[in-house]
C-alpha positions as CSV (number, residue, x, y, z in Angstrom):
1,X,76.6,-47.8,-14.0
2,X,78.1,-51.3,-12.2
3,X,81.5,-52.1,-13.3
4,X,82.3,-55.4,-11.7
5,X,86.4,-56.1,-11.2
6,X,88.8,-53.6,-10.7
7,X,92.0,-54.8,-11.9
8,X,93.8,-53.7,-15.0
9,X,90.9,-53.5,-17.0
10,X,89.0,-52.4,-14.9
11,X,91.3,-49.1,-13.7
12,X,91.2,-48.1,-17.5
13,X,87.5,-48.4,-17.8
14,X,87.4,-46.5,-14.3
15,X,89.9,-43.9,-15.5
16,X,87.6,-43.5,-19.4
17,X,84.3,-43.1,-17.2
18,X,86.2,-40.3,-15.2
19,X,87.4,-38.4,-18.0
20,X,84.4,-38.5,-19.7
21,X,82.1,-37.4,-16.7
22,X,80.4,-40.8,-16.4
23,X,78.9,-40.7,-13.1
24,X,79.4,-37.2,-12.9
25,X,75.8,-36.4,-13.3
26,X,73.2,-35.4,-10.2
27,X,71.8,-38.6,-10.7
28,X,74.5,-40.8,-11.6
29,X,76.9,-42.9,-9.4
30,X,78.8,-45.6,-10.6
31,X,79.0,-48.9,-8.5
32,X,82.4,-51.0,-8.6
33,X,83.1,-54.3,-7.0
34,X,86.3,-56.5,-6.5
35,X,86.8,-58.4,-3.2
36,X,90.7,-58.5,-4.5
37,X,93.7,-56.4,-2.5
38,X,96.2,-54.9,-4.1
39,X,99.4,-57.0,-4.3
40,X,103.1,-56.0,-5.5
41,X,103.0,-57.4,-9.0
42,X,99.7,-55.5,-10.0
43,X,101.5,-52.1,-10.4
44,X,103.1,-52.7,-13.2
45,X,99.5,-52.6,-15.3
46,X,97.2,-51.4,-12.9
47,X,98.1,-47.8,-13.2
48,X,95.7,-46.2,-10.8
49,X,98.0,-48.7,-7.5
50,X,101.1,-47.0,-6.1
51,X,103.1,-48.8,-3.5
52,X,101.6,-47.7,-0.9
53,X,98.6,-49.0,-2.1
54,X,99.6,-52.6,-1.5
55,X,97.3,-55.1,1.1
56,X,94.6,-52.6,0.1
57,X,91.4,-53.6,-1.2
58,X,91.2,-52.8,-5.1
59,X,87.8,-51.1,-5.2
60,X,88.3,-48.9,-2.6
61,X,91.7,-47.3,-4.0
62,X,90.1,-47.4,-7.5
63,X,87.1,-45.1,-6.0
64,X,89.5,-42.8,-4.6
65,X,92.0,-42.3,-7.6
66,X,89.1,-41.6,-9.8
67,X,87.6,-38.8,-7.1
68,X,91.5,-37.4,-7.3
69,X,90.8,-37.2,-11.0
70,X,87.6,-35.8,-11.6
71,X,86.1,-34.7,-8.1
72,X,82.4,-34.3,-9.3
73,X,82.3,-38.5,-10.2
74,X,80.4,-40.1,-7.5
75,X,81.3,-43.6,-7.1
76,X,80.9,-46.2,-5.0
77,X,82.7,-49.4,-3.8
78,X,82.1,-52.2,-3.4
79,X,84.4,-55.9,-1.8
80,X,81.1,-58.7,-3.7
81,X,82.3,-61.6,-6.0
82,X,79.2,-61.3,-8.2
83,X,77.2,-64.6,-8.4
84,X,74.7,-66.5,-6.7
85,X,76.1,-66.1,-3.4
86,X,74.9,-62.1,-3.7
87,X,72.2,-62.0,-5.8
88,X,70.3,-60.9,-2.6
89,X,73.0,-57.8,-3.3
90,X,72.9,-57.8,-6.8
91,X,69.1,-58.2,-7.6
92,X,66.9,-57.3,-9.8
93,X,65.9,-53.7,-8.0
94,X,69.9,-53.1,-7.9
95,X,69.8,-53.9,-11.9
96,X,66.5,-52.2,-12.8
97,X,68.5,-49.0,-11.8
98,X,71.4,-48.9,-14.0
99,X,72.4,-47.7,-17.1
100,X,75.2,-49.8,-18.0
101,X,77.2,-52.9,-16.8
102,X,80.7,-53.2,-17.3
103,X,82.5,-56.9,-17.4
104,X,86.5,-56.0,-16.4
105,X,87.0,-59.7,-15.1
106,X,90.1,-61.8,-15.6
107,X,88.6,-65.4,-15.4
108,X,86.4,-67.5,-17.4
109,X,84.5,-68.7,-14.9
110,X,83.9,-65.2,-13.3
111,X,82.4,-64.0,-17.2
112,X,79.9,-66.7,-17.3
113,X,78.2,-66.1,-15.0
């Protein structure tokens, strides 16, 4: 499964997949990528960022927080804006293996693509 942004959307999607064993499966992983870091006024709605958490990159503490919560989920993070710049990344082999992509963006411009 790809979920691509982990902000306040994307924590609650995150958190759902966890608690519903997304992921959790010997063949499943689920891929998450945000190149953002974690600044002071996200904690008020991304509930999965303590202060500590600040200058930290987003997908990284999302991936952890969700392995505190259910330690069978096996994902993976990832810092890619995704569009043309890394569709070498994002290709159609990385595609052709997924069950599922998730659109937790906060910009227009970000969706159309």
């Amino acid at each position: 499964y790809f979920l691509v942004g982990a902000g306040a959307i994307g924590c609650e999607l995150l958190k759902n997949f966890a608690m519903i064993g997304l992921g959790c499966a010997e063949d499943g992983e689920i891929v998450v990528t945000d190149m953002d870091t974690i600044e002071k006024s996200n904690l008020n709605r991304q509930f999965l960022f303590r202060p500590w958490d600040v200058t930290k990159l987003k997908s990284d503490t999302v991936a952890a927080a969700v392995r505190q919560m259910n330690p069978h989920i096996r994902v993976t993070s990832h810092q890619n804006r995704v569009g043309p710049d890394t569709e070498r990344i994002y290709d159609d082999d990385f595609f052709q293996n997924l069950d599922g992509v998730t659109n937790a963006l906060d910009n227009v411009d970000a969706r159309m693509y």
